[in-house]
Structures are given as C-alpha cells and as structure tokens.
N, C-alpha and C positions, 0 to 999 in steps of 0.2 A: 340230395338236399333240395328242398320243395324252393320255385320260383315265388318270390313272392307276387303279389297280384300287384297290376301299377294303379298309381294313386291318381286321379285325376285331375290332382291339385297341383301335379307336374307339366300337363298339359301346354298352359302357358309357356314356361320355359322350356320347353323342346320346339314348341312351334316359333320361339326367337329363335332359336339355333337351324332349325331349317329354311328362315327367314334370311340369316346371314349366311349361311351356304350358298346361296343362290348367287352368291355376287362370286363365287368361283365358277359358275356353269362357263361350259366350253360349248357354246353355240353359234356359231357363225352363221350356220344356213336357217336355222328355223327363227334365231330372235325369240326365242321362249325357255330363259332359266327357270331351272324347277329345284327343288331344295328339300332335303329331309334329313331329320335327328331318328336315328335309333338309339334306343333307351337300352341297352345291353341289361341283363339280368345282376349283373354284380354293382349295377350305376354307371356304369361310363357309358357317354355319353358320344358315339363318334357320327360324324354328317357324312351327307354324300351331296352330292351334286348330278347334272346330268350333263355328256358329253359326249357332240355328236362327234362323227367322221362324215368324211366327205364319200366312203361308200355307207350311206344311210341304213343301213340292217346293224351294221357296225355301232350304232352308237348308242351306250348305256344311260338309262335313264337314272336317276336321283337315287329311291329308293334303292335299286339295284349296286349302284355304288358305293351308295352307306351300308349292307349286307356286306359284302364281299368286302369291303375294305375291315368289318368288325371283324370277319370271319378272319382274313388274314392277320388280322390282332391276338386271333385264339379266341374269339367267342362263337358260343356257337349255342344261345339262347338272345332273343329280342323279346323282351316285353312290349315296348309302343316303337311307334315307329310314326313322326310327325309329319305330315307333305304338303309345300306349299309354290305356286308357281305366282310370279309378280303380273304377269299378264292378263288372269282371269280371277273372280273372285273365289271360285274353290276349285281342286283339280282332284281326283281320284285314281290311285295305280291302276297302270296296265293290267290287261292279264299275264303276262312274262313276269311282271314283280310281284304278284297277287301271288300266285306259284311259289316265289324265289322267297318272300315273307313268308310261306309255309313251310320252307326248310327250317325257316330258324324258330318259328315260335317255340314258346315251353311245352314242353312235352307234355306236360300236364297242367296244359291250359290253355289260354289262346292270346293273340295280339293285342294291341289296343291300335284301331288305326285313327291319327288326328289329323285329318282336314280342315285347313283354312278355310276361313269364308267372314260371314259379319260375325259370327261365333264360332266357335271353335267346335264341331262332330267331331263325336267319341264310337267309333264302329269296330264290334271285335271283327277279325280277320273272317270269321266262320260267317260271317254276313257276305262280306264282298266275295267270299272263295265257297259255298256251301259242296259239302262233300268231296272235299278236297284230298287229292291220293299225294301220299308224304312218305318221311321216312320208315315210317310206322308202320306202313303198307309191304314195306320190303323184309320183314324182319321173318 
C-alpha cells in the first residue's frame, strides 16, 4: 500500500504538537527542551520529547523519542516528522536522529523534516542525510 505523500498544509499542526511536547522534556543539566511530532503514515500523530541522564551519552533526544515510542506503537513508516526547541529560534536533528529518521521513512519516498524558526522549513530527510545507508541497504 503506497505512503501517501505529506501535505504541507499539516505543517502547522504538527509543529503545535511538538511545541507542546517540549513542556514534558526531562532536562535538568542542559535547560534546553526540545519537542517533535511524528506524523506516522496511517495519521496518528505521536510526540517525543528529549531526556537527558545524568551519565550524558545516555540521554535521548526529541526526535529519537518520538521514533521509538511510534515504533513501539507498531508503526514503522513516518512521513514528517516536526522539531522545535523553546530556547533558540530554529534547531535541526543530530546526526544519531538524522540516521534513526531513516529507519522509519517510506520506503518509497522520503520524510518531510519541519523546523521552527519565524516560518516554518519544509526539508526532505535526503537533504539533511544525503546518501544515507538504511534498511534497504541490508536486503
């Protein structure tokens, strides 16, 4: 069953849901919540947050959160995926989430990545990740 392609007119409301996410971040040391909506392929809609540990390798970022918590829902397609941290005016995934958003995009297609700022950037994943090694690679 083909992933439909995401609408950009969703945009907005996922970057509120990753907006409201953020006020669950578990930060104690850094004082930098970060927040993201993953738009799963069927519509639902699940956040993530980011939460450190006090041994600092340990602690998962936003995007990563919202992946893995979809994944443990049983999805295992993202179409967008929203990121926004309250501290700066735009923030952009690590490379560990840049990676970890390549597991899940549609297999035949790619992400929609939406970064906050005074407008809202719309970047497919094959931007931020170019020639990226995936599941696809292992087949």
């Amino acid at each position: 069953m083909p992933i439909p392609a995401f609408d950009p007119n969703r945009a907005e409301a996922l970057m509120i849901a990753a907006r409201a996410a953020t006020a669950h971040a578990y930060v104690p040391y850094s004082s930098f919540p970060v927040g993201a909506a993953a738009l799963c392929a069927n519509g639902d809609v699940i956040t993530g947050c980011n939460i450190e540990n006090a041994s600092y390798g340990l602690t998962c970022c936003a995007e990563r959160t919202a992946c893995f918590t979809a994944a443990a829902l049983g999805h295992r397609e993202i179409v967008a995926i929203a990121v926004t941290a309250t501290r700066v005016p735009s923030v952009t995934p690590c490379g560990a989430c840049r990676q970890v958003l390549n597991e899940f995009k549609p297999r035949h297609g790619d992400m929609t990545i939406i970064l906050d700022g005074e407008t809202l950037s719309l970047i497919p994943l094959a931007e931020l990740l170019p020639r990226a090694f995936g599941p696809h690679d292992l087949e």
